[in-house]
C-alpha positions as CSV (number, residue, x, y, z in Angstrom):
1,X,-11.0,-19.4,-40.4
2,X,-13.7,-20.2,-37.8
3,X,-13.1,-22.2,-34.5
4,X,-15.2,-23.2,-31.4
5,X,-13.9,-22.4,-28.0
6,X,-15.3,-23.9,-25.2
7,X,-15.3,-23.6,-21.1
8,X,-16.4,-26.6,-19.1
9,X,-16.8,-25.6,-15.9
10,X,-18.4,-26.9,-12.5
11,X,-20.8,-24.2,-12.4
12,X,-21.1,-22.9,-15.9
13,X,-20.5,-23.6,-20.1
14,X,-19.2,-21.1,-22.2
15,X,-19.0,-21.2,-25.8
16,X,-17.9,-19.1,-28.2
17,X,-17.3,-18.9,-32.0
18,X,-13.9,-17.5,-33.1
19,X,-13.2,-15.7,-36.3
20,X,-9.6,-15.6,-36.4
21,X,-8.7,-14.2,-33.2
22,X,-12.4,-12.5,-32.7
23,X,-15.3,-13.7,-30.6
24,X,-18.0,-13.6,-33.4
25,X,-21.0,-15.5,-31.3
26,X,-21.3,-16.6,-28.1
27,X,-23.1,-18.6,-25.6
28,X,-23.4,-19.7,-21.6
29,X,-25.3,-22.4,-20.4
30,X,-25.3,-24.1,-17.0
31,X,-22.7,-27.0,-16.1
32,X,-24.7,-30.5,-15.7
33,X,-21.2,-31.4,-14.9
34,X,-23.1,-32.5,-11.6
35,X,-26.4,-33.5,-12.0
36,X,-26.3,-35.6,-15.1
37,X,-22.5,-35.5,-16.4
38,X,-22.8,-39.0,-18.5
39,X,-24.8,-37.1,-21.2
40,X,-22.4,-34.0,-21.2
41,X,-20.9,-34.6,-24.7
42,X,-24.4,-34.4,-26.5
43,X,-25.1,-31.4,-24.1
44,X,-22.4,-29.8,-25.2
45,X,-22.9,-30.8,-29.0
46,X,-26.5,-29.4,-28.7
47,X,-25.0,-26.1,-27.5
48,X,-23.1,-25.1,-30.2
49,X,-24.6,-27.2,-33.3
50,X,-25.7,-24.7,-35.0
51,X,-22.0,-23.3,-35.5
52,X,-20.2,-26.6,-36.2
53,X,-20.6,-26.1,-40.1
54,X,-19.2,-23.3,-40.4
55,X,-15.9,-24.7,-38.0
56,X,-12.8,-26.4,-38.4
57,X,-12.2,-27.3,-35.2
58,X,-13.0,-27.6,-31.7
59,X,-10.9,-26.4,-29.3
60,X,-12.0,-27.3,-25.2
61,X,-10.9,-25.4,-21.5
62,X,-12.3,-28.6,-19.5
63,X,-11.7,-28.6,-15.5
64,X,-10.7,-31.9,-13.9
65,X,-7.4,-34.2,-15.1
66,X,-7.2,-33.7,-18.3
67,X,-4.8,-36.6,-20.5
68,X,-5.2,-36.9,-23.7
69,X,-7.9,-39.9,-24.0
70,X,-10.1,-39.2,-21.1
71,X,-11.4,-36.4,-18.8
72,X,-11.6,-37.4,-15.0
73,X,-14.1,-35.7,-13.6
74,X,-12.3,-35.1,-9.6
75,X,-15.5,-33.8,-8.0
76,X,-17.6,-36.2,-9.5
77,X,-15.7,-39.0,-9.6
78,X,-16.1,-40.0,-13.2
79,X,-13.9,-40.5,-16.0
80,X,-15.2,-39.6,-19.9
81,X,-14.0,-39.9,-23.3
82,X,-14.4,-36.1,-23.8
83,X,-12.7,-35.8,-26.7
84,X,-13.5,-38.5,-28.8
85,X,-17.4,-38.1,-28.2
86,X,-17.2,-34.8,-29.5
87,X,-14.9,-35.7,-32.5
88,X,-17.7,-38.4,-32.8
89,X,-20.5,-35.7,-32.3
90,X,-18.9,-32.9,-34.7
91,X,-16.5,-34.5,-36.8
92,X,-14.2,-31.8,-36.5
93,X,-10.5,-32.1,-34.7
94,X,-10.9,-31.6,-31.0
95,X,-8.0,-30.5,-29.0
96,X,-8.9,-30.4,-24.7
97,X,-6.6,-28.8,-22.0
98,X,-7.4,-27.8,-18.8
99,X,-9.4,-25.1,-18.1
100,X,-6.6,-23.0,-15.7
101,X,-3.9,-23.9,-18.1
102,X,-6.1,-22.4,-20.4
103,X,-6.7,-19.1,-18.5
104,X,-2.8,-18.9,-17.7
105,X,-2.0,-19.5,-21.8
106,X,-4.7,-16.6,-22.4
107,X,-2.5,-14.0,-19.8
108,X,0.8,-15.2,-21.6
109,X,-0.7,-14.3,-24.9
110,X,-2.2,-11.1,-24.3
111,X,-0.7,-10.0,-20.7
112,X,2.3,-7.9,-21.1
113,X,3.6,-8.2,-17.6
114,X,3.8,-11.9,-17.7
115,X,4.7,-12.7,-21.3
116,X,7.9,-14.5,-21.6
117,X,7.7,-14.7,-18.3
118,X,7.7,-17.9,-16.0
119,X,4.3,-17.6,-14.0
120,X,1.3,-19.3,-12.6
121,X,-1.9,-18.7,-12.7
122,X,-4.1,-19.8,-9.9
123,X,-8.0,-19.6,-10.0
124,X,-10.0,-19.7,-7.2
125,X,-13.3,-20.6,-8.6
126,X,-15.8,-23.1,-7.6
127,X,-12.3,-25.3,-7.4
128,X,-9.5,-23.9,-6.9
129,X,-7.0,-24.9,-10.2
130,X,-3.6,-23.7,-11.7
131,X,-1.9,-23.3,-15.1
132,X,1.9,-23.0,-14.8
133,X,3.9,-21.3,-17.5
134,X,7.5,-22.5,-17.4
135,X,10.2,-21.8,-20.1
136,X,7.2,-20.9,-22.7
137,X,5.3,-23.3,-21.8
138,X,2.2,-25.0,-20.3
139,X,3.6,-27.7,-17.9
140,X,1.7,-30.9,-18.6
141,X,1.7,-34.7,-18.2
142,X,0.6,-37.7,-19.3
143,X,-2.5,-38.6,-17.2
144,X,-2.9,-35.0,-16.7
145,X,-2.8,-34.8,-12.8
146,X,-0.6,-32.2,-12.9
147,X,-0.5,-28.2,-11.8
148,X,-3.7,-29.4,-9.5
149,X,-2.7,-27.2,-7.0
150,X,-5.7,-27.2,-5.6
151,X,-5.0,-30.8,-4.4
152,X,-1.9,-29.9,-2.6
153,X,-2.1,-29.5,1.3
154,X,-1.2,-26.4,3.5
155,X,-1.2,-26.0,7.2
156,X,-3.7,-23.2,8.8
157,X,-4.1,-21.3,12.0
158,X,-7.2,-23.7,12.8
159,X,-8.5,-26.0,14.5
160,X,-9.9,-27.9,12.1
161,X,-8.6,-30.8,9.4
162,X,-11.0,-30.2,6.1
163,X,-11.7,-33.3,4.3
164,X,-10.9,-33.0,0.5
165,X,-13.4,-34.6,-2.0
166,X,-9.8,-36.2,-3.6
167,X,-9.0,-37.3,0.1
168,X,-6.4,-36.2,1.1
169,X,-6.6,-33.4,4.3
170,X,-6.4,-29.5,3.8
171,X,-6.5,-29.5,0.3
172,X,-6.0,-25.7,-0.9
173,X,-9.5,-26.9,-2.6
174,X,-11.2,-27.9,0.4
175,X,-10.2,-24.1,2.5
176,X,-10.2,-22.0,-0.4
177,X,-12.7,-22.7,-3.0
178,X,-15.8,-21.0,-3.5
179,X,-17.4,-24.5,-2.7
180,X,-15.8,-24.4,0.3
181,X,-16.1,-20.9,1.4
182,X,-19.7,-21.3,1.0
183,X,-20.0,-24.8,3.1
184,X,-17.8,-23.7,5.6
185,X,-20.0,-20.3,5.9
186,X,-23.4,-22.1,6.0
187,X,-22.2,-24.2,8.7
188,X,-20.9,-21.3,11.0
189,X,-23.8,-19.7,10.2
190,X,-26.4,-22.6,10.3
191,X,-28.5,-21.3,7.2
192,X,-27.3,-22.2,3.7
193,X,-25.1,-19.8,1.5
194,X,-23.4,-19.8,-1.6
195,X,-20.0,-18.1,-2.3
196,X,-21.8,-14.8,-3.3
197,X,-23.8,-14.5,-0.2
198,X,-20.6,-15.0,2.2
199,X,-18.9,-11.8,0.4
200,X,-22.1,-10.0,0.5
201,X,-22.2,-10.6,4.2
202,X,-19.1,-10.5,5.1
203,X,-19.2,-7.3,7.3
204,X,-22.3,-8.2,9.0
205,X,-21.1,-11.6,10.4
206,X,-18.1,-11.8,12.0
207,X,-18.0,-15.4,11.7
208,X,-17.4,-15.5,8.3
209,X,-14.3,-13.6,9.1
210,X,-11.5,-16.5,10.2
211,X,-13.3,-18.4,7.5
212,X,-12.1,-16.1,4.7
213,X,-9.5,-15.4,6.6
214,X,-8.5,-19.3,6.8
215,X,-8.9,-19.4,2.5
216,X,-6.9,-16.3,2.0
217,X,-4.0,-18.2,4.4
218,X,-4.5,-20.9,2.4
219,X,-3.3,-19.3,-1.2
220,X,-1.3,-17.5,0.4
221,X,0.6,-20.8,1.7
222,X,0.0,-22.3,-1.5
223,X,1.7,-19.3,-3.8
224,X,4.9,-19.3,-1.4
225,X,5.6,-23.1,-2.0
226,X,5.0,-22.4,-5.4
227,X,7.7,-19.7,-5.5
228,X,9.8,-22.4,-3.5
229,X,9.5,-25.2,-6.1
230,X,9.4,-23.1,-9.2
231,X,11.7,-20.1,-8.6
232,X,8.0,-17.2,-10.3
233,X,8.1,-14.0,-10.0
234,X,4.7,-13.7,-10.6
235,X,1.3,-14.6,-9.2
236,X,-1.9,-14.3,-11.6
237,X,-5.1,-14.7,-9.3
238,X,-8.5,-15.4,-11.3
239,X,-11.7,-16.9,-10.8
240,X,-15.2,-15.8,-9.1
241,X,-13.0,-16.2,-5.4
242,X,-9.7,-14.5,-6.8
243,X,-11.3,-11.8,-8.7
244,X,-12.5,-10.5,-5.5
245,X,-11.6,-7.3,-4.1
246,X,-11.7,-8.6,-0.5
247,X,-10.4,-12.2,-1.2
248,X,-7.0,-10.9,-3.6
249,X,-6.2,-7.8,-1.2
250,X,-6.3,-10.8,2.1
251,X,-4.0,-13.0,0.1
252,X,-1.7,-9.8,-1.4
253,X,-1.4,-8.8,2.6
254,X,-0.5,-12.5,3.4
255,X,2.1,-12.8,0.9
256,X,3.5,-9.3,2.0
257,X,3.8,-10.8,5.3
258,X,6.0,-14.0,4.4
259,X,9.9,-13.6,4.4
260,X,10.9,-12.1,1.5
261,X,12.5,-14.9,-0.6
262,X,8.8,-16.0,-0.7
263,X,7.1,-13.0,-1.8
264,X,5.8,-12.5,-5.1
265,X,4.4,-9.8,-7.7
266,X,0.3,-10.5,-7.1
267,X,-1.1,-9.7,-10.8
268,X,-5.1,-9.8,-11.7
269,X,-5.8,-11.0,-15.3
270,X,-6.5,-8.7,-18.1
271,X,-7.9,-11.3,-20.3
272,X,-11.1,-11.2,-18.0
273,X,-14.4,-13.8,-17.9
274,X,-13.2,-15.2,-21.5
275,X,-10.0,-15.9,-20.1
276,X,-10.2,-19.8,-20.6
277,X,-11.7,-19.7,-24.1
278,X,-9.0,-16.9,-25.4
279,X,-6.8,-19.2,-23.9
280,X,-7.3,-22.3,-25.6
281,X,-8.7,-20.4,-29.0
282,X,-4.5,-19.6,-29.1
283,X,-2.9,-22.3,-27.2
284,X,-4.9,-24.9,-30.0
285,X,-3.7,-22.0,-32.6
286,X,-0.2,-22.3,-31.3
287,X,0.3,-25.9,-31.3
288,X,-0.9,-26.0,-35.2
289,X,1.7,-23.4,-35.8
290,X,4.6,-26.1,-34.3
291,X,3.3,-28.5,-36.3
């Protein structure tokens, strides 16, 4: 039986075709997520037309609020139909979850140190998002504002009050995120950077130290609240930020520095840069199984 997995992102779109449980075909293509995101369902179609014969179902890791009718778009501000525009599109089923629930899902499946395990899964990416794996599974709600962890605020050893695009002040998202590294960075530094650049340089410019400094406190704040509220053991970091080196040892120091009711077992994924379409390739697998 043949699937198709995909990964909406800010940045990027990943598609793949699954044969069973194998990655047959594959495809990236950039996000338009923010330059033209009301024609992102026939952008999306046109990606992977060629396999939808051969599929029987369509199976989407989507970041924003994901609920069941609509897709809400946080960084954008806009709401869409996501799903029923590409049942429209394909005619094939389409089942949507969001895109860190659908990395944490992929670590339960093939991640033996977590697997049967209560955990989250936090990616610091060009957001920062979470997937939380309680009593087997994915915690979810109705309008699907929920495990946005990202969107919760932390206090910092700064000066500053960061203005999150959601609104609220000191957002995880607005400290910690690669969009944020990268603002923060250009503004210290008055030239512009991305992400990429500010890890690059980081020895060279001691400015960009408190910065990353201020985004490792950040997780690290945001993973012992977590522990607080949800009782983990264990702490999956992911994403372009998290999978770094220098940004996962800063927050594993952190963490070994809070009192030790809050600490936590800090894990990197093994289910690597397909993490979100493995994920929802067996979380879409798992619910037709209940069924």
């Amino acid at each position: 039986m043949m699937n198709i997995a995909i990964d909406i992102g800010g940045t990027k779109i990943a598609c793949a075709l699954f044969d069973n449980d194998q990655i047959v075909n594959s495809i990236k293509v950039d996000s338009i997520i923010h330059t033209n995101i009301d024609d992102l369902a026939t952008y999306v179609y046109n990606a992977i037309e060629k396999w939808v014969p051969q599929a029987s179902s369509i199976n989407i890791a989507c970041t924003g609020q994901v609920s069941a009718e609509f897709v809400n778009f946080l960084s954008v501000r806009r709401k869409l139909p996501l799903k029923a525009q590409l049942e429209t599109l394909t005619s094939l089923p389409v089942t949507i979850i969001n895109d860190a629930s659908a990395a944490a899902w992929a670590e339960y499946t093939v991640n033996e140190q977590v697997k049967n395990k209560n955990f989250i899964y936090i990616t610091v990416s060009t957001g920062v998002g979470a997937g939380i794996i309680f009593n087997n599974q994915i915690i979810t709600c109705a309008d699907g504002f929920c495990a946005h962890l990202g969107h919760t605020a932390v206090h910092i050893q700064s000066n500053h009050n960061y203005t999150c695009h959601c609104g609220r002040k000191n957002c995880v998202e607005s400290i910690a995120s690669g969009t944020a590294i990268a603002k923060h960075a250009s503004k210290a530094l008055g030239k512009t950077l991305n992400a990429k650049d500010v890890f690059t340089d980081y020895a060279e410019h001691p400015d960009i130290v408190p910065i990353l400094d201020n985004a490792a406190s950040a997780v690290s704040e945001l993973i012992c609240n977590m522990k607080a509220t949800f009782g983990n053991e264990t702490v999956v970091i992911g994403g372009s930020v998290g999978l770094s080196a220098l940004f996962f040892n800063k927050v594993a120091e952190k963490i070994q520095q809070a009192p030790v009711i809050y600490q936590v077992t800090l894990l990197q994924p093994v289910s690597g840069a397909d993490a979100d379409l493995i994920g929802v390739h067996h979380y879409a697998k798992n619910q037709l199984i209940e069924k």
